[in-house]
N, C-alpha and C positions, 0 to 999 in steps of 0.2 A: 381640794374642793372649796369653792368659792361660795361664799353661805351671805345672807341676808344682813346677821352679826357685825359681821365685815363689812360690809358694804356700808349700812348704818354710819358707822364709826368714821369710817373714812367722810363718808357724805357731810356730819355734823363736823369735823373737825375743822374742814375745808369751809362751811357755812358758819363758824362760831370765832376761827382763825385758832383753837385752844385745844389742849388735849384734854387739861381741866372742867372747861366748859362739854364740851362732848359727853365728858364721863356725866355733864350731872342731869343733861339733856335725857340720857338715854337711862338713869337712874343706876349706874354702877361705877366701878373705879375707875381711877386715870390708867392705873395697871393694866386692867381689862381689854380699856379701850386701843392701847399701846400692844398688846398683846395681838387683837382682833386685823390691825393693820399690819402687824411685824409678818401674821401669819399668811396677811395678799400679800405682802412683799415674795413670802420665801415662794408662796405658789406662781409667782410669775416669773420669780427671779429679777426682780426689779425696783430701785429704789421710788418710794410714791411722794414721801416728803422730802425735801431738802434738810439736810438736818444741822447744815453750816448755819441756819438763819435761828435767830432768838424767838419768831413766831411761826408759827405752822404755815410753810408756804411748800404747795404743791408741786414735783418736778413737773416736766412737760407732760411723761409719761400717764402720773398725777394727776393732770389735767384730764387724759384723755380716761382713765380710769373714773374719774369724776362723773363728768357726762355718762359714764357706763351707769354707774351705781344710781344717779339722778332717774336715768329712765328704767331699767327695772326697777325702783321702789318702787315709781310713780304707778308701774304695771301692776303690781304687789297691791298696792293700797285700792287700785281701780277695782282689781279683781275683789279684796276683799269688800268693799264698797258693793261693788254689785252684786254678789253671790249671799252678801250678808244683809241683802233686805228681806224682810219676812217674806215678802210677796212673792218673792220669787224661790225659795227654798223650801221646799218642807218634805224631808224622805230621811228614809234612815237611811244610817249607815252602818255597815259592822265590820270593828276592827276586832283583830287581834294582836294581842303580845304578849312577851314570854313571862317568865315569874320575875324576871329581876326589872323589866322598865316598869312594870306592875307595883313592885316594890318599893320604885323611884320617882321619876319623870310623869310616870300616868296620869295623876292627882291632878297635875299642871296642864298637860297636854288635853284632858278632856274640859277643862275650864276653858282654854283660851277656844276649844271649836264650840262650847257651850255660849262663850259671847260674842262669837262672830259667826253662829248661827243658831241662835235662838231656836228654828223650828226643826230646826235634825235630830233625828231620834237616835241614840247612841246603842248600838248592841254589842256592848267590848268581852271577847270571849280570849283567858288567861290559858295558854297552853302549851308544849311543848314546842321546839319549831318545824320538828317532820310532820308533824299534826296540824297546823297552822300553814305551813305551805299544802298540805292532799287538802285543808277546806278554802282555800283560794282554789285551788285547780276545780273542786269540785262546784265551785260557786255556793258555799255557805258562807265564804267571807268577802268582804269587797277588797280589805286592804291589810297587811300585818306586819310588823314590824319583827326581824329576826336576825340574828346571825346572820354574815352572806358567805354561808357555807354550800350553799347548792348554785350550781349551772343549768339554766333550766332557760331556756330560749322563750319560752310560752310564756315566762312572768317575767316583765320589765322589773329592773328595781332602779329604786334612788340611793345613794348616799343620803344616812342619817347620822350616826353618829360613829362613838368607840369607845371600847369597854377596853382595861390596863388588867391584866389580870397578876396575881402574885401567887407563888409555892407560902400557905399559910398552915400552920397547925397548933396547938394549943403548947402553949409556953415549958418547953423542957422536954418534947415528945421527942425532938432532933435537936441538935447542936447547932444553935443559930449564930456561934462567934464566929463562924467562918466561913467562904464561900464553898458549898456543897455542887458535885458535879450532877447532873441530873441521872447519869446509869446511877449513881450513888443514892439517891434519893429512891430511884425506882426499886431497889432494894426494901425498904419501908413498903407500911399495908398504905395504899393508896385510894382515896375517897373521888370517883371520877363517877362523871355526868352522864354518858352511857350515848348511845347510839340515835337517841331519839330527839336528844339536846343539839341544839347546832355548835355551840362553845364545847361541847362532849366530840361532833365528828369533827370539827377542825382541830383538836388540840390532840385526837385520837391516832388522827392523820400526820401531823406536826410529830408526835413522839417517832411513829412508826417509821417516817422518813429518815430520822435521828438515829434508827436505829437502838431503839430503848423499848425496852417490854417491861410495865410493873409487873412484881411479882406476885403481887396478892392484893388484886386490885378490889373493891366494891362499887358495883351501880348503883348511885343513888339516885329516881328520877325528879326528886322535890328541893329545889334551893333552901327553900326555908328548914329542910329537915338536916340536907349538904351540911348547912351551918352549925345545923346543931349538936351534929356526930364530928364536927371537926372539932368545935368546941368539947365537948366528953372526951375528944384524945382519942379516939376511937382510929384517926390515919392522917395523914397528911391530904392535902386539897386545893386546888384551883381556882380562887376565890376573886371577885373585883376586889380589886387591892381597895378605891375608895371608898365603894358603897359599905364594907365592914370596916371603914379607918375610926371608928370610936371605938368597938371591940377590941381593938389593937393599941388604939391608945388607953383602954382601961384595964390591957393586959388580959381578958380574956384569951385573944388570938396572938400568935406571934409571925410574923412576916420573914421567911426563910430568903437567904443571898443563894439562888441556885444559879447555876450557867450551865446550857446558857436559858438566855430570860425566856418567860413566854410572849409571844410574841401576840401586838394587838388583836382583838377581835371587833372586824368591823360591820355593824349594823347598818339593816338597808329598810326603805317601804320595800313591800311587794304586792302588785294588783296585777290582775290578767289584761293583756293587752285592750284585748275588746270592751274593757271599761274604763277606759281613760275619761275622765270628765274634769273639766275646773275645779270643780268639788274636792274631788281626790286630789288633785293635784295642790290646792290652796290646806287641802288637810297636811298631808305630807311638807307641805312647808311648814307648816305649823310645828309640826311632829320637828325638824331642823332647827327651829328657832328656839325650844324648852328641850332639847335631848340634853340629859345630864346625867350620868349613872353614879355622878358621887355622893347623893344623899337621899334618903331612905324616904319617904312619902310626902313628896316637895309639895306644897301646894301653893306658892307665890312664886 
């Protein structure tokens, strides 16, 4: 997936000649910024800097990725440009999302469409994501952000982001000096998200293919509550490994080596066809450019 991020990066480095300068253009690290290009690299399979030369000179290919990234900004910026003048915008919108970008990224994501559109009325409704997909179908929502656990031809989605997930439980419940098989683990009471959660049917589905059935599972349908009975010892659980990595590192939680791992869960927009607009679609970029599931009520 080829993201805005990326494009940035590449654009100011090629404009600046520096990977240093980039990173302080765009207000984050040199790291970041190296990161952001490593990652068009791997998606194209293609090298975009020359990296035999002492300054940032672009391969050919480079080149032609340049020009790319040049004119969708400039599309990026027109669009926000024009859809972000008051005069022309004023309707609400209503998003939803699940408990955990609610708990993260949301803070940020309704800031930045708060200033690049002033007159939109916000109606962000926290839910479930089989519940959140039936009020997009039913038109109570325009747009939400969820799991891409469903197949559903009627609601286009985008790539937004991805959540790491980790086998986590509270410090001495399991034996963490060693790697655990997962039938082994499934053994243990197990603290799982239930049928209504889209990270609950994709990892429900994921076990079952596997071949693994816990034995004494619990539905829990509230993250915030998930956390809190994993924390009391109460079972082992499924947890974003970063969004709880202070728990972890304050030894609250503990982080189990199970195999094999869980495997990413990837987040999408979802709106019904028949309401495609700029709007949405300039939202949902937005929603690409601030997704981040590794810290707790971001708001910068």
């Amino acid at each position: 997936m080829m993201t805005f991020k990326q494009l940035e990066a590449l654009y100011w480095i090629a404009e600046l000649g520096s990977f240093a300068l980039a990173a302080q253009k765009l207000h984050t690290s040199q790291s970041a910024v190296s990161k952001r290009v490593h990652e068009l690299e791997l998606a194209f399979d293609t090298a975009l800097f020359d990296r035999t030369q002492r300054s940032a000179r672009l391969t050919d290919k480079g080149e032609e990725m340049f020009m790319l990234a040049k004119g969708l900004l400039d599309q990026r910026n027109a669009a926000i440009e024009q859809f972000g003048r008051v005069e022309v915008i004023e309707r609400r919108v209503r998003i939803g999302v699940t408990e955990l970008t609610a708990m993260t990224w949301l803070p940020r994501w309704v800031e930045l469409i708060q200033v690049h559109y002033p007159k939109v009325s916000l109606e962000p409704d926290v839910d479930s994501s089989v519940n959140l997909r039936e009020k997009v179908l039913a038109d109570e929502l325009d747009l939400v952000i969820v799991p891409d656990a469903f197949a559903d031809s009627r609601i286009p989605t985008r790539p937004v982001g991805q959540v790491e997930s980790a086998w986590i439980c509270k410090p001495g419940l399991v034996d963490a000096s060693r790697r655990i098989r997962l039938h082994e683990l499934a053994e243990h009471q197990m603290l799982l998200q239930g049928s209504r959660s889209g990270t609950g049917l994709l990892y429900d589905s994921w076990m079952k293919n596997l071949g693994v059935q816990p034995a004494r599972p619990i539905v829990v349908h509230n993250l915030v509550a998930l956390i809190g009975l994993t924390i009391s010892g109460l079972g082992v659980a499924y947890l974003p490994r970063l969004a709880v990595g202070q728990m972890l590192a304050d030894g609250a939680l503990a982080q189990l080596d199970v195999a094999p791992a869980l495997p990413v869960v990837p987040y999408v927009a979802m709106y019904k066809g028949e309401h495609r607009s700029s709007l949405l679609a300039s939202v949902v970029m937005l929603a690409q450019e601030c997704c981040d599931f590794s810290r707790m009520f971001q708001s910068d």
